[in-house]
N, C-alpha and C positions, 0 to 999 in steps of 0.2 A: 305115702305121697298122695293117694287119692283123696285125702280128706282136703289138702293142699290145693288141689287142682283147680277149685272154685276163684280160687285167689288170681287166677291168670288173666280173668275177664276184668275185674278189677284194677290190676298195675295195666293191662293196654291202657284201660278208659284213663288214667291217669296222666299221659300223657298225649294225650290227644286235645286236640284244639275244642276249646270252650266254647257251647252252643246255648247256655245262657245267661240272662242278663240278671245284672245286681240290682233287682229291682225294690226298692222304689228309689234307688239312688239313681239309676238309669234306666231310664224309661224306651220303649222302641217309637218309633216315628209311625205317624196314627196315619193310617190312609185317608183319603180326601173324604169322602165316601163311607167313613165312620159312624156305626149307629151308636150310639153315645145317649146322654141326657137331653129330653126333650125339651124346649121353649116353645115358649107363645110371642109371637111376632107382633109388628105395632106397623104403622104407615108414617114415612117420614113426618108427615103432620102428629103425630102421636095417637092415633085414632087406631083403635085393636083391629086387627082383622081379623080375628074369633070373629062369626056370628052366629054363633049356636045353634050350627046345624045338624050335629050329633051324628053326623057318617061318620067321624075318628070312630066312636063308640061303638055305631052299628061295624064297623068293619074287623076291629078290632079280635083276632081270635083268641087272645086271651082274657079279654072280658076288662079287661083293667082299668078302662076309659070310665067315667062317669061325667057327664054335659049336663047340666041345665041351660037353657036360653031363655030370655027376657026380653019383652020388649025395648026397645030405646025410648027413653025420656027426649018429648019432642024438644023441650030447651037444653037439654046438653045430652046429646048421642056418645055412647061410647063408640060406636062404631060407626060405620057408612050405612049399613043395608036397615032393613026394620028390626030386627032381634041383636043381641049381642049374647054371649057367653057369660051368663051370668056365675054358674058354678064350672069349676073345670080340675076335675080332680084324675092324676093318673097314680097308681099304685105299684108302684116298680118294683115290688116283692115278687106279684103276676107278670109284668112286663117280657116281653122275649127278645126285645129289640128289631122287631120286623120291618118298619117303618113304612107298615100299610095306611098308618092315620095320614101318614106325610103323603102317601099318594090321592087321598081318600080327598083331601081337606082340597073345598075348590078355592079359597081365598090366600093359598099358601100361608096359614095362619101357624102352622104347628109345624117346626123343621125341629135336625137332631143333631146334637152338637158330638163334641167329641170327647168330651166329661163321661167319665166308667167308675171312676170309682167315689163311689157312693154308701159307704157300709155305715150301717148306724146300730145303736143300742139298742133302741127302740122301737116298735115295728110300727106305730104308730106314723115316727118321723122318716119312715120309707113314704109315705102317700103325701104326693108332692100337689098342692092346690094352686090356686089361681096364682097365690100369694107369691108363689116360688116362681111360678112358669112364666109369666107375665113381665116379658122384658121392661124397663124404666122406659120413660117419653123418650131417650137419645139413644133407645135401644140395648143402653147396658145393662145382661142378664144379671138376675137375682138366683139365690142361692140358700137354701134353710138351714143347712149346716156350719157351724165353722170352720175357716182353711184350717187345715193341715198339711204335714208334710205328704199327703197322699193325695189330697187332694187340690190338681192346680185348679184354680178358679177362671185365667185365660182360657182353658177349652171351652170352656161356652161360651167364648164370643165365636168360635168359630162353629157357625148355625147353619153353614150354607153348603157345606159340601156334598150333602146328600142329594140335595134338588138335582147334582149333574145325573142322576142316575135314573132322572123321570125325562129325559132328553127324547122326542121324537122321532125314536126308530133310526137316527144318525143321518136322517134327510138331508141331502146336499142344502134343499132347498132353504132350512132353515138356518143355515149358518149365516152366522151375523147379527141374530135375531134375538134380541133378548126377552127369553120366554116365561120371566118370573118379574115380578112389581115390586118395587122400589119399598125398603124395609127402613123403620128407623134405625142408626146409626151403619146401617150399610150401604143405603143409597142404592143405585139400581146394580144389578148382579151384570158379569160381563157376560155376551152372548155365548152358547155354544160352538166349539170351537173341535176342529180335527177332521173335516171333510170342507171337498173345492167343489163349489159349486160352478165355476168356468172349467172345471176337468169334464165335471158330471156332464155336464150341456153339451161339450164335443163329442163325447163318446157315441160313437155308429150303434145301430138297432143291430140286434146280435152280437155285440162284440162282449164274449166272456172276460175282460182282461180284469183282473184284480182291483184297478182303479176305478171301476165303476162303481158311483154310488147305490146302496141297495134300495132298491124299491122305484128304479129306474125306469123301467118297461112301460110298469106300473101306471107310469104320472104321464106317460107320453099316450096309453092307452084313449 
């Protein structure tokens, strides 16, 4: 019987409740906050907010980023400031998904969607350029592969989730406040939200009580 006895571990697991999913027919629900496939963001007027400042690249620790910037052409600007984003290439073979470029970038120009799967033939058609990144004028992202049944193409419209996670410190003071610029086809983002700033304002000098906003003392100093 002891050569048997392996087999016990096996018929428990058998009948025990299933822990996981039949994927890619069921998929799990992607947290808000999802680092995902990167875009390149536009201004409701259609104007990039790339301006080729190449901190994604410097900050980047896995080196993956590649920038060029270019002047703007005085009769037709790609963008608002003097340079734009002339080359913009990320290589997601390198990639870690850190979403340092996203904190890095001062134009909110480069957010991360909730698109993962991404496998190719090619290694080549891993290095995603301008072409790919660079949402359309009404802000609907692009794509260099074809759908498949792996890949939904709706996650990249969802480009915004990550920004909640560069939220200032959770400051009473900033709720209400919408702290990110008006994107094409998203229009303005809604403010941060989950702290009272008429709780924060009553609360007595010394009072430890769990509803005080953090960094209270602080701003009354």
């Amino acid at each position: 019987m002891g050569r048997f006895s392996g087999f016990k571990v096996t018929l428990r697991q058998m009948f025990k409740p299933r822990v996981t999913t039949h994927y890619p027919k069921v998929k799990r629900e992607k947290p808000q906050r999802f680092h995902g496939r990167h875009v390149l963001n536009r201004y409701p007027d259609g104007m990039e907010k790339c301006i080729g400042c190449e901190l994604c690249a410097g900050v980047c620790p896995a080196r993956c980023i590649y920038v060029r910037g270019a002047d703007n052409p005085p009769d037709a600007p790609v963008s608002p400031g003097e340079r734009f984003g002339f080359v913009y290439e990320i290589n997601m073979l390198r990639c870690i998904f850190c979403a340092m470029c996203v904190e890095a970038c001062p134009t909110e120009a480069i957010t991360m969607t909730h698109l993962f799967e991404m496998s190719v033939e090619d290694r080549d058609d891993a290095i995603y350029t301008k072409d790919e990144l660079l949402v359309e004028a009404d802000g609907t992202p692009n794509h260099g592969q074809p759908p498949s049944r792996l890949i939904d193409l709706e996650e990249l419209k969802i480009a915004d989730g990550w920004m909640r996670a560069t939220a200032p410190a959770g400051r009473a003071s900033y709720e209400g406040i919408p702290a990110w610029s008006p994107s094409a086809g998203v229009g303005l983002r809604p403010p941060e939200m989950g702290q009272s700033a008429t709780d924060a304002a009553t609360d007595e000098p010394g009072d430890d009580s769990p509803d005080e906003a953090p960094g209270h003392h602080d701003e009354e100093e």
